[in-house]
C-alpha positions in Angstrom: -14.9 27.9 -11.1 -14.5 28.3 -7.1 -11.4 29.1 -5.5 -11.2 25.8 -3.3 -7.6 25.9 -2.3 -4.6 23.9 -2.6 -5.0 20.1 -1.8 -2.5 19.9 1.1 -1.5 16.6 2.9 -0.3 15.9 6.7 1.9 12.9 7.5 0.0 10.3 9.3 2.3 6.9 9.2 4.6 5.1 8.0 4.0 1.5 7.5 5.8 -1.6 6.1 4.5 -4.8 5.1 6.2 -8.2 5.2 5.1 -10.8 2.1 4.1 -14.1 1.9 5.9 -16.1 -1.0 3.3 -14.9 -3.8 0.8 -16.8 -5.7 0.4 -16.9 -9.2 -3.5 -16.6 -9.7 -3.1 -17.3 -13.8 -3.8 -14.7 -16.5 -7.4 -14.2 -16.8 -9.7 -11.7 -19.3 -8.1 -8.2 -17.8 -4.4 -9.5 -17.2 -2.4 -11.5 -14.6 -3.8 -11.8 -11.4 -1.3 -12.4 -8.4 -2.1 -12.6 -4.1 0.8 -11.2 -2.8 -0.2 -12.4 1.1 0.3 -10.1 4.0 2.9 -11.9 6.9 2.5 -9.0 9.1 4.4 -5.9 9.6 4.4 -2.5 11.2 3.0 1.1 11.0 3.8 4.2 12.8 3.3 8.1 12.8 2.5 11.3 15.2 -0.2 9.9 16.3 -0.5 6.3 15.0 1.2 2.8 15.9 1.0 -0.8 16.1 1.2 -3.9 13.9 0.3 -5.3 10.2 -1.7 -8.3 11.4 -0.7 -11.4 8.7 -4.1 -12.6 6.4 -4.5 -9.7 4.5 -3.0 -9.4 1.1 -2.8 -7.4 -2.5 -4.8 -9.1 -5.3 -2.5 -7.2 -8.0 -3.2 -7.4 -11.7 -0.9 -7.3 -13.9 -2.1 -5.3 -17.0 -1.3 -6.3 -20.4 0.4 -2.8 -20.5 3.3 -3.6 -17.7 1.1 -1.9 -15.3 0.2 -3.3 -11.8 -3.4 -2.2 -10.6 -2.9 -2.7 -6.6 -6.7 -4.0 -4.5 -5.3 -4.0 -0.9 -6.8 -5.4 2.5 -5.1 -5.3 5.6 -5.7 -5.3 9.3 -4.4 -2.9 11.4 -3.9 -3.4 15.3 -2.9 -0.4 17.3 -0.5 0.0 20.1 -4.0 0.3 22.4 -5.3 -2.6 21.2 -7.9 -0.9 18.5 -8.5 -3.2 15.1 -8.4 -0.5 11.7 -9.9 -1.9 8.3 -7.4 -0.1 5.5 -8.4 -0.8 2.0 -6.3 0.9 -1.0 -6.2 0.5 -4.5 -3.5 2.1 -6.7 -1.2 2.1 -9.4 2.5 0.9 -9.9 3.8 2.0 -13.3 7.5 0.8 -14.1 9.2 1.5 -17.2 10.7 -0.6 -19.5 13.9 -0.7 -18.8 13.8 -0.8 -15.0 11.8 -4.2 -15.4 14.3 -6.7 -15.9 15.8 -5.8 -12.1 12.4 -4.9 -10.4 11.7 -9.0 -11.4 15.1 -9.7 -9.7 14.4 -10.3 -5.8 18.4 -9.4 -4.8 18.1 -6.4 -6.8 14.4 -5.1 -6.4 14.5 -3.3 -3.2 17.7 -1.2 -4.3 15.7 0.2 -7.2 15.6 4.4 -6.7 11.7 4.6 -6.1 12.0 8.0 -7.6 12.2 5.7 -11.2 8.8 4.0 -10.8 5.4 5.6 -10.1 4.1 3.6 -7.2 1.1 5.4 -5.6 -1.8 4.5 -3.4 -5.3 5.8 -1.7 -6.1 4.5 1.7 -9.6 4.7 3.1 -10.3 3.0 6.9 -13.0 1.5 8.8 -13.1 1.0 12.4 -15.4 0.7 15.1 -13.1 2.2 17.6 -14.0 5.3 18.9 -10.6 6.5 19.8 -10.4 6.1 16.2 -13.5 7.2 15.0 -12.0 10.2 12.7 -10.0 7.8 10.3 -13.5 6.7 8.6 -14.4 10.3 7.4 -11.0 10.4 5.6 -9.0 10.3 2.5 -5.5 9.3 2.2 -2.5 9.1 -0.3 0.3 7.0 -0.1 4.0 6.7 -2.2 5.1 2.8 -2.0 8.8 1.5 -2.0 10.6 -2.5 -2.3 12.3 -3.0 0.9 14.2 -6.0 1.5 11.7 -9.0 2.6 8.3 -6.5 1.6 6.9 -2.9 1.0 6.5 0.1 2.2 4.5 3.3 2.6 4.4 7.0 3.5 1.1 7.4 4.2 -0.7 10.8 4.4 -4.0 12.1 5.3 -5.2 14.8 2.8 -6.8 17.8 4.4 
């Protein structure tokens, strides 16, 4: 097999996301579906900053397992008034015994996130040209509770 080199990562933002009150979709054939609704929100790195424009959303299932499959749409605006599709899925694995608070809303955002597994791969679409360089590439992002929403480190894989 080819020496290909280490997968190494660059910061590119940091981004949190304010919630909508969320909506119980019902359990269905593969689990419990929920829309937890985008209210807005911000984002900002070395070279990338702006807003979390409200309408987007996470249409998470809830496995039978305990385990939260994430399907994630936002819209990004930038600081220079560029528009950024992000799309991520993901996975949010908590254990057991770290449920029972991660339910509670005064206690959920206090949770260490180094006790759950909450990761995430962002891919954009834009037709800005400033921006052109985010469609040709792959990100990876660690997710946290804060108070009111959730947030991100995301970084670009190089």
């Amino acid at each position: 097999m080819k020496d290909v080199g280490e997968i190494k990562t660059v910061h590119l933002f940091d981004m949190v996301v304010d919630l909508k009150p969320r909506l119980d979709i019902g359990d269905g054939p593969m689990g419990q579906r929920v829309l937890f609704g985008a209210a807005g929100g911000t984002f900002e790195g070395p070279g990338l900053r702006g807003e979390v424009l409200a309408g987007g959303g996470d249409w998470t299932l809830f496995r039978p397992d305990g385990v939260m499959t994430l399907d994630v749409r936002l819209t990004l605006h930038t600081h220079d008034d560029a528009l950024l599709h992000m799309t991520y899925g993901g996975r949010w694995v908590t254990p057991p015994d770290l449920r029972a608070d991660m339910a509670d809303a005064g206690k959920r955002h206090q949770v260490d996130p180094a006790r759950y597994y909450f990761r995430t791969n962002p891919l954009f679409e834009t037709g800005a040209k400033r921006y052109a360089w985010l469609n040709d590439i792959v990100c990876v992002g660690s997710g946290y509770l804060v108070e009111g929403g959730i947030a991100y480190k995301v970084s670009q894989v190089v």
